[in-house]
Residue frames relative to the residue before (quaternion, step in Angstrom):
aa qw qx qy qz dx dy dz
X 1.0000 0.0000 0.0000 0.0000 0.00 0.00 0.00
X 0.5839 0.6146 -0.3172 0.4251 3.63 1.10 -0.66
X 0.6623 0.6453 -0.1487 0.3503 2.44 0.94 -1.76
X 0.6077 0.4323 -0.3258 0.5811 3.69 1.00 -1.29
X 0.7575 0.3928 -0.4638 0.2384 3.48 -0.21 -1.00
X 0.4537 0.5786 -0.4807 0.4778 4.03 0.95 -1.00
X 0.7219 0.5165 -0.3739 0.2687 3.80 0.46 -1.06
X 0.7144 0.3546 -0.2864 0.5309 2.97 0.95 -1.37
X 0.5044 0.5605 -0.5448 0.3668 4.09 0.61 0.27
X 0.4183 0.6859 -0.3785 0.4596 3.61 1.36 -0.88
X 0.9039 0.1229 -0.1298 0.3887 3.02 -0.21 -1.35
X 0.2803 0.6706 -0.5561 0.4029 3.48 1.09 0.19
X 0.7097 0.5145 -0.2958 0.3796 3.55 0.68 -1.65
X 0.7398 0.4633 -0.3733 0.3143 3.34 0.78 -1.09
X 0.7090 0.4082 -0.3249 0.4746 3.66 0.90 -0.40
X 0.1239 0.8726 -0.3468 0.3207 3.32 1.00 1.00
X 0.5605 0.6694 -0.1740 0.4555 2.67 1.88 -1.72
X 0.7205 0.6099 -0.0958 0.3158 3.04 0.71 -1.90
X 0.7655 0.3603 -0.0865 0.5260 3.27 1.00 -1.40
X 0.4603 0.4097 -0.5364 0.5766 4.47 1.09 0.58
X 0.1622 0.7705 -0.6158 0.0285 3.69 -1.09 0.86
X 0.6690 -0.5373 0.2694 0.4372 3.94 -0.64 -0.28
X 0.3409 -0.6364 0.4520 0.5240 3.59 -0.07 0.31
X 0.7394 -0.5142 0.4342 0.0207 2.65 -1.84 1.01
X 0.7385 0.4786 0.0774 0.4686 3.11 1.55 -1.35
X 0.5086 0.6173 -0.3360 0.4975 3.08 1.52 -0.18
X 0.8227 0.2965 -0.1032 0.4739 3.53 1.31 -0.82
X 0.4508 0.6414 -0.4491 0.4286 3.26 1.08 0.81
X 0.4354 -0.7519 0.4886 0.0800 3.35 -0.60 1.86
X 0.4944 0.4308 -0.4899 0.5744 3.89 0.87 0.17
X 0.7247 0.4776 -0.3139 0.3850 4.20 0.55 -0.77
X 0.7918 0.4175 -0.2416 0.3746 3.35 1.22 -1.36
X 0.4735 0.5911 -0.3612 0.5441 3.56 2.15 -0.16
X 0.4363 0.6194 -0.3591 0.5450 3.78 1.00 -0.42
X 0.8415 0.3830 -0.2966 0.2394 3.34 0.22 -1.54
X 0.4604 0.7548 -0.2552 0.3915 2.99 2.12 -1.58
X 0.7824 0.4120 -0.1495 0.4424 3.26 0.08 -1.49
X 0.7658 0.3790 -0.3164 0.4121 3.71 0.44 -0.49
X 0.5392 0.4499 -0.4470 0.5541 3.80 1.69 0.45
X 0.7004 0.2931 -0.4579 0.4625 3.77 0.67 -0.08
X 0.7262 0.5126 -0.3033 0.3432 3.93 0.84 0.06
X 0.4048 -0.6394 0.5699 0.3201 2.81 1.15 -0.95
X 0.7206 0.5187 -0.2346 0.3957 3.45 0.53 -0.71
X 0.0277 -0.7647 0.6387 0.0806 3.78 -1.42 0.00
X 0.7112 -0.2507 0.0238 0.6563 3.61 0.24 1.42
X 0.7428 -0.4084 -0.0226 0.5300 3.55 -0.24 -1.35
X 0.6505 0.6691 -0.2396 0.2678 3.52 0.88 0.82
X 0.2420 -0.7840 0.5717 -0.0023 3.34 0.76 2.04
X 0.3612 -0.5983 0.7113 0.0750 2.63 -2.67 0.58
X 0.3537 -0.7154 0.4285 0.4236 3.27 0.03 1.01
X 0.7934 0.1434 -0.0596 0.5886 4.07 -0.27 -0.87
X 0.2631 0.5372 -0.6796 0.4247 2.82 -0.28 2.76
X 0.4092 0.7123 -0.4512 0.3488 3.19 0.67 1.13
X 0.3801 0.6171 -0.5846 0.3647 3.59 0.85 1.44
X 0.7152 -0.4713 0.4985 0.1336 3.48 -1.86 0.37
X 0.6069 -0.5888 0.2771 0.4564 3.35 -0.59 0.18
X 0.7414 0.3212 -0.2973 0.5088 3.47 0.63 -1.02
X 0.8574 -0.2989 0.2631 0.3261 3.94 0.58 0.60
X 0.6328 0.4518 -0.2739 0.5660 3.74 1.08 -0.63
X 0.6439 -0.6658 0.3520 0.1349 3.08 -1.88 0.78
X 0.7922 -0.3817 0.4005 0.2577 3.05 -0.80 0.72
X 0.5969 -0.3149 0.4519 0.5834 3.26 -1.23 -1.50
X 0.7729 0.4407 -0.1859 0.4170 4.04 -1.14 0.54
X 0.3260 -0.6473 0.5610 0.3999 3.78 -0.46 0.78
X 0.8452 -0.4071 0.2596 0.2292 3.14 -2.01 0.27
X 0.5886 0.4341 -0.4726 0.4917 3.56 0.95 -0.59
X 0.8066 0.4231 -0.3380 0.2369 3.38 -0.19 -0.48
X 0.4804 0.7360 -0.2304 0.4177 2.86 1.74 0.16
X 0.5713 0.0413 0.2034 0.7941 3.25 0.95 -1.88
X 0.4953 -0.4931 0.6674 0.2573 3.30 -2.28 1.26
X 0.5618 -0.5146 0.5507 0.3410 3.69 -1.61 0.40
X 0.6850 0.3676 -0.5246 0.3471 3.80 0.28 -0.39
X 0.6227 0.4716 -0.4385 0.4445 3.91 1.01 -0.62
X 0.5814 0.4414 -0.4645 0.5013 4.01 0.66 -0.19
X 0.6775 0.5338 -0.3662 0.3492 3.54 0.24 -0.25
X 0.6010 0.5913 -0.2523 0.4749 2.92 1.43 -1.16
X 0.0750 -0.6895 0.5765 0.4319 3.22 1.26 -1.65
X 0.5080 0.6071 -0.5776 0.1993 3.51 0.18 0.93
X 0.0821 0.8872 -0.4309 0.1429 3.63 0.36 1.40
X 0.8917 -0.1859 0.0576 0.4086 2.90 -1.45 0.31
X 0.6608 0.6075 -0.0152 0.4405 3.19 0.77 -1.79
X 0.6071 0.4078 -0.1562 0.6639 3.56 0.77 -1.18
X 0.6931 0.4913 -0.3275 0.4135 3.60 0.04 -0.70
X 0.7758 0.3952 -0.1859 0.4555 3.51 0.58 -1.17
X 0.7409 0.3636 -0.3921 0.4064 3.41 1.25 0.05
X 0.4211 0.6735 -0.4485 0.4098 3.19 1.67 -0.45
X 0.6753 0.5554 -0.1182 0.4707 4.08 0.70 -1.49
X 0.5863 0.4893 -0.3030 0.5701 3.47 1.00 -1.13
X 0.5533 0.6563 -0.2539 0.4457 3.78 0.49 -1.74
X 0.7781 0.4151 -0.1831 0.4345 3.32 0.01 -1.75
X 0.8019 0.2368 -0.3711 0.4041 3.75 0.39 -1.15
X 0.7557 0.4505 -0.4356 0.1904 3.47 0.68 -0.28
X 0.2418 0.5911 -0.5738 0.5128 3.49 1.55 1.20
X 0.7110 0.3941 -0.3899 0.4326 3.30 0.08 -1.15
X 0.6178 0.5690 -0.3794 0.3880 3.75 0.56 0.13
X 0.6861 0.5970 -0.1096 0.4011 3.12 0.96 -1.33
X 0.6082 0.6360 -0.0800 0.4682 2.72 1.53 -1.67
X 0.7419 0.3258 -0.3580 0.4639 3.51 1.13 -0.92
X 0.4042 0.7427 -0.4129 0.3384 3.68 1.50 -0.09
X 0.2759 -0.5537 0.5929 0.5155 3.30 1.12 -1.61
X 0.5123 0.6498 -0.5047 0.2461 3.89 0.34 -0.06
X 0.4938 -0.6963 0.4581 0.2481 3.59 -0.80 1.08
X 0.4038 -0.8425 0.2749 0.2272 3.56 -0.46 0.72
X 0.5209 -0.6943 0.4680 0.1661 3.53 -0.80 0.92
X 0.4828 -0.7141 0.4673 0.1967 3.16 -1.66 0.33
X 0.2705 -0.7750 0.5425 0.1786 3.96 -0.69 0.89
X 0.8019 -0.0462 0.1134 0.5848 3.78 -0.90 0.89
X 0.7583 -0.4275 0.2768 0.4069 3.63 0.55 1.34
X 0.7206 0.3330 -0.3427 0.5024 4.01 0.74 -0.35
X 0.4656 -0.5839 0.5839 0.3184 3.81 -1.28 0.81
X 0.6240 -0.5411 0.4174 0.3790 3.93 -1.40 0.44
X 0.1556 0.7255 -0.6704 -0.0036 3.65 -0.43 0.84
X 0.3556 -0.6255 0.6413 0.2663 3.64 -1.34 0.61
X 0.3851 -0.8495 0.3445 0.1064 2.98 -1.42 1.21
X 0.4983 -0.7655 0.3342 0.2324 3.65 -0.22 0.41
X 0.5828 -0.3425 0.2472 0.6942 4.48 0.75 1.00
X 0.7118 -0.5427 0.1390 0.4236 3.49 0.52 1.92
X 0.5681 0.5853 -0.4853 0.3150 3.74 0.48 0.63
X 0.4810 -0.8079 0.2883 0.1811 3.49 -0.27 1.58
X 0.7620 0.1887 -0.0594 0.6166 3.51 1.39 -0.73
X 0.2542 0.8850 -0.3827 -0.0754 3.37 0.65 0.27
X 0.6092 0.5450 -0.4213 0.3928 3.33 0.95 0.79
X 0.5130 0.5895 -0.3407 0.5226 3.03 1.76 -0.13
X 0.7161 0.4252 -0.2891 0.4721 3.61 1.10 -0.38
X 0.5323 0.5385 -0.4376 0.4850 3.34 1.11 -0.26
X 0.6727 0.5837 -0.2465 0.3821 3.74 1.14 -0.93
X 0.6316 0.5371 -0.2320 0.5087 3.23 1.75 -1.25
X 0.7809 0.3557 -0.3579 0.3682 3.38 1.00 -0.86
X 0.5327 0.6543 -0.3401 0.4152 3.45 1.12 0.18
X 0.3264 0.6605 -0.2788 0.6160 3.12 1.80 -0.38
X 0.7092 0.6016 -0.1597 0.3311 3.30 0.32 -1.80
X 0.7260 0.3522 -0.0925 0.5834 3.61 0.71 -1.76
X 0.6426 0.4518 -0.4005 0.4718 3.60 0.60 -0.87
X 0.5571 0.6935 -0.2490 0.3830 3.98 0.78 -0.73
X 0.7573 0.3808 0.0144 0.5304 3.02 0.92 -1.62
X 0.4681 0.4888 -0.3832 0.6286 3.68 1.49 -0.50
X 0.7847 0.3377 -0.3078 0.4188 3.79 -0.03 -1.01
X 0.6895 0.3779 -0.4711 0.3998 3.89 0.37 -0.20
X 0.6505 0.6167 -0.2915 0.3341 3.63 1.38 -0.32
X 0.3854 0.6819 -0.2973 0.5460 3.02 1.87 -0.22
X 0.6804 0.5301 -0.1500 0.4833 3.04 0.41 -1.99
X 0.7166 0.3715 -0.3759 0.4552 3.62 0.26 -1.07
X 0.6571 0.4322 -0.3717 0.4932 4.04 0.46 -1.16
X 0.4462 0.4919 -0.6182 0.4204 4.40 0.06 -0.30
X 0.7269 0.5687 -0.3023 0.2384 2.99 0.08 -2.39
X 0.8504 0.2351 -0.0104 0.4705 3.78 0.74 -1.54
X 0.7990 0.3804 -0.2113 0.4150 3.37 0.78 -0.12
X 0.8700 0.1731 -0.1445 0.4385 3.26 1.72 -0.39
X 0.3920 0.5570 -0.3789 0.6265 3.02 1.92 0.05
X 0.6062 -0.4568 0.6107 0.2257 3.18 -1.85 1.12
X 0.0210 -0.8345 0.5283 0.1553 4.18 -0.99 0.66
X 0.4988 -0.6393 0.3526 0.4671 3.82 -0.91 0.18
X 0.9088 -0.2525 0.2142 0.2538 3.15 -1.32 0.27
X 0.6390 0.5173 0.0598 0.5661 2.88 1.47 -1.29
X 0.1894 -0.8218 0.4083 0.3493 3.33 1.86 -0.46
X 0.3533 0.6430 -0.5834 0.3484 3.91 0.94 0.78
X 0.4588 -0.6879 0.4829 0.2881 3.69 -0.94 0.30
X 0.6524 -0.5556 0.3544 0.3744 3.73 -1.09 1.24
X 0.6320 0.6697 -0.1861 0.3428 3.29 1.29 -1.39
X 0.1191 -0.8802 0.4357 0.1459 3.62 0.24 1.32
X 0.7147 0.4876 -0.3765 0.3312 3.73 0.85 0.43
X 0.1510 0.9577 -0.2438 0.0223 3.20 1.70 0.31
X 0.6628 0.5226 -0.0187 0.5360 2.87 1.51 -2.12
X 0.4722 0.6414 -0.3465 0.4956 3.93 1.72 -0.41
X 0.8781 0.2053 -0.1294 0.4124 3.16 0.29 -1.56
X 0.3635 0.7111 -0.4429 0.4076 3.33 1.13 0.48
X 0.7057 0.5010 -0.1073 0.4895 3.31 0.97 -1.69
X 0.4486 0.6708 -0.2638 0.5284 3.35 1.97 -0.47
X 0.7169 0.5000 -0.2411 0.4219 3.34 0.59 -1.20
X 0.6291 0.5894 -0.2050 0.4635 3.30 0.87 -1.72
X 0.6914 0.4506 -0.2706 0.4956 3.48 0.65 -0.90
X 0.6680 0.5793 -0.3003 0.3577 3.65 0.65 -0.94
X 0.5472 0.5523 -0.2237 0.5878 3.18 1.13 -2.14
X 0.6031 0.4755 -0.4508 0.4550 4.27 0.19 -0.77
X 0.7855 0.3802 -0.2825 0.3984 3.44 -0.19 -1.43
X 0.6987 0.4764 -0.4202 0.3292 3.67 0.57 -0.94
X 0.7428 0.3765 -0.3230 0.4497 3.55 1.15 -0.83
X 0.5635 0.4738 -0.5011 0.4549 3.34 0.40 0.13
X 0.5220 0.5236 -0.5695 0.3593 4.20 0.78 -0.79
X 0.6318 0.5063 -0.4041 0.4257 3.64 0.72 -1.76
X 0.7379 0.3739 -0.4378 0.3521 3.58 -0.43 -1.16
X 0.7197 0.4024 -0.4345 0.3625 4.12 0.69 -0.50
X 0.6503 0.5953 -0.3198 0.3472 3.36 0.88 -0.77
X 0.5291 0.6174 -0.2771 0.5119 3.39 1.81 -0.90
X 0.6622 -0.2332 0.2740 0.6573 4.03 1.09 -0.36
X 0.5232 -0.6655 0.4876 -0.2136 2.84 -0.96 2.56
X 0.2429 0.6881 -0.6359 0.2512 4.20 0.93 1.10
X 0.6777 -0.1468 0.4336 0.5755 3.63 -1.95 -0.67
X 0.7673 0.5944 -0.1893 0.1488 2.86 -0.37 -1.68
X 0.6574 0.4780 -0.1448 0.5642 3.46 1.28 -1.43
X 0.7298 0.5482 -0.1253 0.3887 3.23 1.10 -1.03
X 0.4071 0.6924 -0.3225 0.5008 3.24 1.85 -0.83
X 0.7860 0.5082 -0.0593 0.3470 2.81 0.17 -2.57
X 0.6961 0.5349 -0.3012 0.3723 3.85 1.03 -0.80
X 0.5221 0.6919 -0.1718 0.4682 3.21 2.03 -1.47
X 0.7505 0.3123 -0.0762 0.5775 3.42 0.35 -1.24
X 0.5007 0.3118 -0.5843 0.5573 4.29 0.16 -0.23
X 0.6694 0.5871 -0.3915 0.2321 3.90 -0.27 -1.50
X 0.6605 0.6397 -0.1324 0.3701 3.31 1.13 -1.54
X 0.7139 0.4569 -0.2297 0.4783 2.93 1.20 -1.48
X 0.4711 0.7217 -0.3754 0.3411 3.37 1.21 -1.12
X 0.6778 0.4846 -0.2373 0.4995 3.33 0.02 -2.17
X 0.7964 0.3326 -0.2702 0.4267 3.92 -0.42 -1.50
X 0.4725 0.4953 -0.5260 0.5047 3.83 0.60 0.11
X 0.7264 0.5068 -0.3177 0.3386 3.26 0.00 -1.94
X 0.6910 0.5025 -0.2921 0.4297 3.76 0.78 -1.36
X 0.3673 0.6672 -0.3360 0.5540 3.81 1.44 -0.26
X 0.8513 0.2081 -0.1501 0.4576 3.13 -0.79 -1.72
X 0.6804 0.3735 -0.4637 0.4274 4.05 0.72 -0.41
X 0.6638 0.3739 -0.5395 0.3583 3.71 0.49 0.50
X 0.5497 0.6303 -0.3980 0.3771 3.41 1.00 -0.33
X 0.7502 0.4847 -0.2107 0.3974 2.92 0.94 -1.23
X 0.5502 0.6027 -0.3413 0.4663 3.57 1.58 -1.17
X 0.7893 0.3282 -0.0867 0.5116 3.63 0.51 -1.27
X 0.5303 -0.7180 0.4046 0.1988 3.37 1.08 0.70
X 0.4096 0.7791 -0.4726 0.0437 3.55 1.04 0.05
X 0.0848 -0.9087 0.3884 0.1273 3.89 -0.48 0.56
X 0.7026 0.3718 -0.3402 0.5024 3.42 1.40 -0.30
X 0.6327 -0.6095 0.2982 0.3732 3.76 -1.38 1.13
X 0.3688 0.5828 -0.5748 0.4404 4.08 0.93 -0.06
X 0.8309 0.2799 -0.2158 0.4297 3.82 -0.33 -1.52
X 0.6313 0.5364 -0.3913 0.4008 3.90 1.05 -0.08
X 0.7817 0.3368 -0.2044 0.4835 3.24 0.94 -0.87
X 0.5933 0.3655 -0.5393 0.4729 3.81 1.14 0.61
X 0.5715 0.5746 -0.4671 0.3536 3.74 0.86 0.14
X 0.8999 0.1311 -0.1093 0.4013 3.41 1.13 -0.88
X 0.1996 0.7545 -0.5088 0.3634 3.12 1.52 1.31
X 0.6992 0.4377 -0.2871 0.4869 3.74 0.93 -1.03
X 0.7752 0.3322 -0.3211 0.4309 3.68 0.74 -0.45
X 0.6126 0.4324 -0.4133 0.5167 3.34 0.66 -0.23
X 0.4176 0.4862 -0.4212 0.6418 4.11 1.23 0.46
X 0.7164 0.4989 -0.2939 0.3892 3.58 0.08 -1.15
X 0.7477 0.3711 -0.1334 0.5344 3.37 0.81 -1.41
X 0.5394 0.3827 -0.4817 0.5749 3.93 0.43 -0.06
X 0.6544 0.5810 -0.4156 0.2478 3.84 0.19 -0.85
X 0.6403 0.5381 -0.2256 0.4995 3.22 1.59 -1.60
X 0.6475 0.5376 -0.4148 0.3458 3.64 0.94 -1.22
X 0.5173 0.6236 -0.3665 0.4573 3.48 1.17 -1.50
X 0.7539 0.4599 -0.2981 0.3623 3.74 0.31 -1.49
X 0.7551 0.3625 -0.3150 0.4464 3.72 0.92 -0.75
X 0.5600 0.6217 -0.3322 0.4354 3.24 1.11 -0.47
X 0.8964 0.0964 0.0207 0.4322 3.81 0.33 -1.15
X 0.6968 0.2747 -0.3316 0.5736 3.64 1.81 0.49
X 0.8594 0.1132 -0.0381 0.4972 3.47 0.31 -0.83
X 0.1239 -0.6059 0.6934 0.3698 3.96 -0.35 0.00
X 0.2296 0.7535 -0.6158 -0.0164 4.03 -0.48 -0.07
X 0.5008 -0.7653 0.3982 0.0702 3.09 -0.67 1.29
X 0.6082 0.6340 -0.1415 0.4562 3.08 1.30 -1.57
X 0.6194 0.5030 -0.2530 0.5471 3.80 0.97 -1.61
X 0.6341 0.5884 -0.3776 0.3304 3.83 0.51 -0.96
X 0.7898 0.4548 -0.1860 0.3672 2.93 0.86 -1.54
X 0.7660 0.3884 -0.2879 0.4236 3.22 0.94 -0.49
X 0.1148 0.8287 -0.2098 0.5060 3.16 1.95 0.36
X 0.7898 0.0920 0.1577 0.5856 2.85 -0.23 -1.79
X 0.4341 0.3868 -0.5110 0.6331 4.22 0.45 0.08
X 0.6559 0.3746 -0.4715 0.4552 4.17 -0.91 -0.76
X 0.7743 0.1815 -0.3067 0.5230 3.93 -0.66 -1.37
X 0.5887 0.6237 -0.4745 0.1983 3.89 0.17 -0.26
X 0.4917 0.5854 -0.3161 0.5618 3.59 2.14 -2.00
X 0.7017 0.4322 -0.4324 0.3658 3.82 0.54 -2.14
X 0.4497 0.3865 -0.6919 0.4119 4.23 -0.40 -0.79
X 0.8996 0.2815 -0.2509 0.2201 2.70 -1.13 -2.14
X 0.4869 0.5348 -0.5488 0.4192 3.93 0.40 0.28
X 0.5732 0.6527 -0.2594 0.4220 3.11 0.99 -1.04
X 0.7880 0.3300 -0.2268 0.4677 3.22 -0.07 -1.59
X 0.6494 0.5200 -0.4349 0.3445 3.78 0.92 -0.98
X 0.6976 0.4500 -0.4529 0.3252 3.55 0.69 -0.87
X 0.5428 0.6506 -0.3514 0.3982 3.50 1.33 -1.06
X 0.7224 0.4564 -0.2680 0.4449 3.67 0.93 -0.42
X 0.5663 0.5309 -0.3170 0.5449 3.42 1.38 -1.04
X 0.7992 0.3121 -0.2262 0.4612 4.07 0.84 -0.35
X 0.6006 0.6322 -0.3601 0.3316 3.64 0.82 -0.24
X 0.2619 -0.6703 0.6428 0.2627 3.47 -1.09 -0.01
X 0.0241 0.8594 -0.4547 0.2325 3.54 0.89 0.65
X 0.0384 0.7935 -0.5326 -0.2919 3.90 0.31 0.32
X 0.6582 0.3799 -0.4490 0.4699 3.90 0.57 0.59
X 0.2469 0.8164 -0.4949 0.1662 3.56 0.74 0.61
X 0.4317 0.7911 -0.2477 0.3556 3.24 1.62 -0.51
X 0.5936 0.6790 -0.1610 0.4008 2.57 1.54 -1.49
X 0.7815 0.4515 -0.1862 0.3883 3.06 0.59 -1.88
X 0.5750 0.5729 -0.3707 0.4514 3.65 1.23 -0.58
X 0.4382 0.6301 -0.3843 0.5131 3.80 0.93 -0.42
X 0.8631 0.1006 -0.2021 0.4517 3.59 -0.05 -1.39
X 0.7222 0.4053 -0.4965 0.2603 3.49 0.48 0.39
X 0.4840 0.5364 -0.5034 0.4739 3.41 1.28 0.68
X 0.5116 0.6358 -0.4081 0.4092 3.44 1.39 -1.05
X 0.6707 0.4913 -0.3274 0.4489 3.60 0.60 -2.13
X 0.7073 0.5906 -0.3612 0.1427 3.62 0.54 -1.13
X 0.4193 0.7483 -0.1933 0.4763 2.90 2.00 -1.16
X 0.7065 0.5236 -0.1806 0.4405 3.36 0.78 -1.81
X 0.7218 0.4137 -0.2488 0.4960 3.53 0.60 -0.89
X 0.3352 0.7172 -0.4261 0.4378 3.67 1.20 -0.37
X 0.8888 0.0928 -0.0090 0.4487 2.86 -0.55 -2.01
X 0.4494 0.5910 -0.5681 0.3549 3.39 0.65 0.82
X 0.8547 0.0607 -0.2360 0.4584 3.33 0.92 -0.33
X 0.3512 0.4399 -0.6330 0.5315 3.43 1.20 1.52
X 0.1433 -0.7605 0.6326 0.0293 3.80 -0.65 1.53
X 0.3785 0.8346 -0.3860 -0.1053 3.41 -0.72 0.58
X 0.5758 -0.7201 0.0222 0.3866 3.56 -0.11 0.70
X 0.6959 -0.6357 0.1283 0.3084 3.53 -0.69 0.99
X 0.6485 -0.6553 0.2919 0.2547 3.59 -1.25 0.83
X 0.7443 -0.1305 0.0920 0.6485 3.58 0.47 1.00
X 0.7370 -0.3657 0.2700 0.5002 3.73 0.87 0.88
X 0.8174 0.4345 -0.1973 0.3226 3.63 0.62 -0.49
X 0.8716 0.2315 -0.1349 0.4106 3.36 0.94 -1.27
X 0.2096 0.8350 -0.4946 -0.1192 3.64 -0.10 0.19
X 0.7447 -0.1967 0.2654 0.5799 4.07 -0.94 -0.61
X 0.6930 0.4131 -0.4048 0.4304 3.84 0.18 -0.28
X 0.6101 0.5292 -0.3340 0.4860 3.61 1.04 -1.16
X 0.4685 0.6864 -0.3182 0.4561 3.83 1.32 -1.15
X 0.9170 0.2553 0.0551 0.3013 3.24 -0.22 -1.56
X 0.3160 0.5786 -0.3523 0.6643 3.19 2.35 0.41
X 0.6823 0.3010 -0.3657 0.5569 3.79 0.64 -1.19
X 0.4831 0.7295 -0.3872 0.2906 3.60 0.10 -0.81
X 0.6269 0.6551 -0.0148 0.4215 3.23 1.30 -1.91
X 0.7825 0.3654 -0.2740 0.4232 3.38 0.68 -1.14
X 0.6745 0.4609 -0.2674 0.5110 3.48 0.67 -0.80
X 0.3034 0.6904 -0.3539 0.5531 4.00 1.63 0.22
X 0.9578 0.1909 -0.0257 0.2131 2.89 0.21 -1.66
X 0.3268 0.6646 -0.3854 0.5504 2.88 2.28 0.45
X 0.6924 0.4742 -0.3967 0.3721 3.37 0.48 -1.45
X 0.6693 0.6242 -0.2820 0.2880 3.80 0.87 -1.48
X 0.7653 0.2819 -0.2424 0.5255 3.25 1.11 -0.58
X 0.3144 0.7377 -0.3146 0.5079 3.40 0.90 0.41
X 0.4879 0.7164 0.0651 0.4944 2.85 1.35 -1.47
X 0.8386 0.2952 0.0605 0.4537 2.88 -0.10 -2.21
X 0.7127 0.4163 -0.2299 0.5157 3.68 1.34 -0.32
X 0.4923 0.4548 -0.4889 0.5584 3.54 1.37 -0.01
X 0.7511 0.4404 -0.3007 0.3893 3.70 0.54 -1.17
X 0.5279 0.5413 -0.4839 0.4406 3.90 0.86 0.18
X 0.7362 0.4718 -0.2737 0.4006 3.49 1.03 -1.79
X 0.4732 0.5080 -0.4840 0.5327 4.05 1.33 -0.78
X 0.8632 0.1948 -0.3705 0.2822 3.73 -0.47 -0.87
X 0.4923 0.5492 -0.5709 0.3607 3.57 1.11 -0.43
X 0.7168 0.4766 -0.3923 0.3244 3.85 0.36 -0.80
X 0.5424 0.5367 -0.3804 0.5226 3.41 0.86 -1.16
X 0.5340 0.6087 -0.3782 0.4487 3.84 0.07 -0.87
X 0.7988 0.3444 -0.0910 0.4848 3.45 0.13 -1.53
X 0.5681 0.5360 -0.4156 0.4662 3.69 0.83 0.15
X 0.6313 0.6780 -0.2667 0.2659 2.94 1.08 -1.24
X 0.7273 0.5001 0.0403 0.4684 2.87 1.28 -2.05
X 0.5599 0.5488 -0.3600 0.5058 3.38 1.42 -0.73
């Protein structure tokens, strides 16, 4: 049964291709006449910005810049520009909407409505819960290791993947705070930083689940497994980071080493005698779920929820189970260990 589903995630991936297209919205002459008019007015039906008074390509008007725009909205980067499509965006849903027409996507994002200027804000409430739940589970993990597990001599820990899932954590705790800070307002920058933490995440994770699947333990069979991917994955970061931002490559990117883990972990479960294997079958139906509605995109409930916000909640209760997980599998080998020696 596992087995089928990883399959049908396979090919889920492969028609991936099929289902990334241009927004829709970017070319719709009722949106871009919306946009026109609200850079020489200021204005959006009845609801102006006082200090919208830039040009097309971005430069002021009449007046240097402070008097233009307040420093906390530059900081924010919510300007002139950003404004008038966010508002523009918004009424020409509210058009559609009275049509019955299903809504569409502007400059690659679907219409969400924004919350005291936060663009997704259920996706960040999810991400940062992610966040705390993340950090609760490596802190656990860290107090077993030293405070309640028996240590060697040497005061290292019996547990021979320790220094793995650490670097696990670090990487995780990264990606979650950076999702919140992009979802919270959508620049290069945020977007850079979300692309490349995310990346790294996934191509670790696909690491530590072969080490961990194949039990490898000495640094010869670790470091020829993850010399090529940790290459592979700096290459891509390098690529989004300083040639292409390309969304499209990410995802499928990160969808491929996501399907490979959870193949991984499923077979590793479908053959172990693990007594917390149970466990592992959870997150790879859970992950499967996750990878699902990552590439089933659709557009958000009443402005708020859509498949990313989904699979952010999805995530938290993921990431309890995983380390959970990780603390049955420290206390099995710390004990086994100690038989050994005893």
């Amino acid at each position: 049964m596992a087995l089928r589903l990883l399959i049908l995630l396979f090919l889920a991936l492969y028609f991936l291709v099929s289902s990334l297209h241009a927004s829709e919205g970017d070319a719709d002459p009722i949106y871009n006449a919306c946009l026109d008019e609200c850079e020489k007015s200021g204005c959006v039906g009845k609801i102006c910005f006082q200090h919208c008074k830039f040009s097309s390509d971005g430069e002021p008007i009449d007046g240097p810049w402070y008097l233009q725009e307040p420093l906390y909205q530059k900081w924010k980067q919510w300007d002139c520009r950003a404004d008038c499509q966010y508002h523009c965006m918004i009424s020409r849903e509210e058009q559609r909407g009275k049509r019955g027409d299903k809504p569409i996507k502007y400059h690659g994002k679907w219409p969400f409505q924004r919350v005291y200027g936060i663009q997704e804000p259920v996706a960040v409430a999810f991400s940062a819960l992610s966040l705390a739940v993340q950090f609760h589970g490596w802190l656990s993990f860290f107090i077993l290791l030293n405070y309640k597990l028996p240590l060697r001599p040497d005061k290292r820990t019996y547990y021979e993947y320790t220094g793995l899932w650490h670097v696990y954590a670090v990487l995780a705790m990264n990606f979650w705070f950076w999702s919140a800070v992009f979802h919270c307002r959508d620049v290069e920058l945020t977007e850079k930083l979300d692309y490349s933490s995310a990346v790294a995440l996934v191509g670790y994770g696909l690491i530590l689940a072969i080490l961990r699947a194949f039990n490898l333990r000495d640094e010869a069979s670790r470091v020829m497994v993850a010399a090529p991917l940790i290459a592979f994955v700096t290459t891509h970061i390098l690529y989004l980071n300083f040639y292409k931002l390309d969304y499209d490559l990410n995802m499928k990117v990160c969808m491929a080493m996501g399907v490979a883990q959870l193949l991984i972990w499923g077979v590793w479960a479908g053959v172990t005698c693990h007594p917390s294997r149970w466990k592992v079958w959870l997150f790879v139906v859970g992950g499967s779920l996750v990878v699902l509605l990552g590439i089933y995109d659709f557009p958000p409930y009443k402005g708020f929820v859509d498949s990313n916000a989904l699979w952010h909640a999805i995530s938290i209760p993921l990431t309890y189970i995983c380390w959970s997980f990780v603390q049955d599998d420290a206390e099995l080998s710390t004990s086994t260990l100690l038989k050994k020696t005893n």
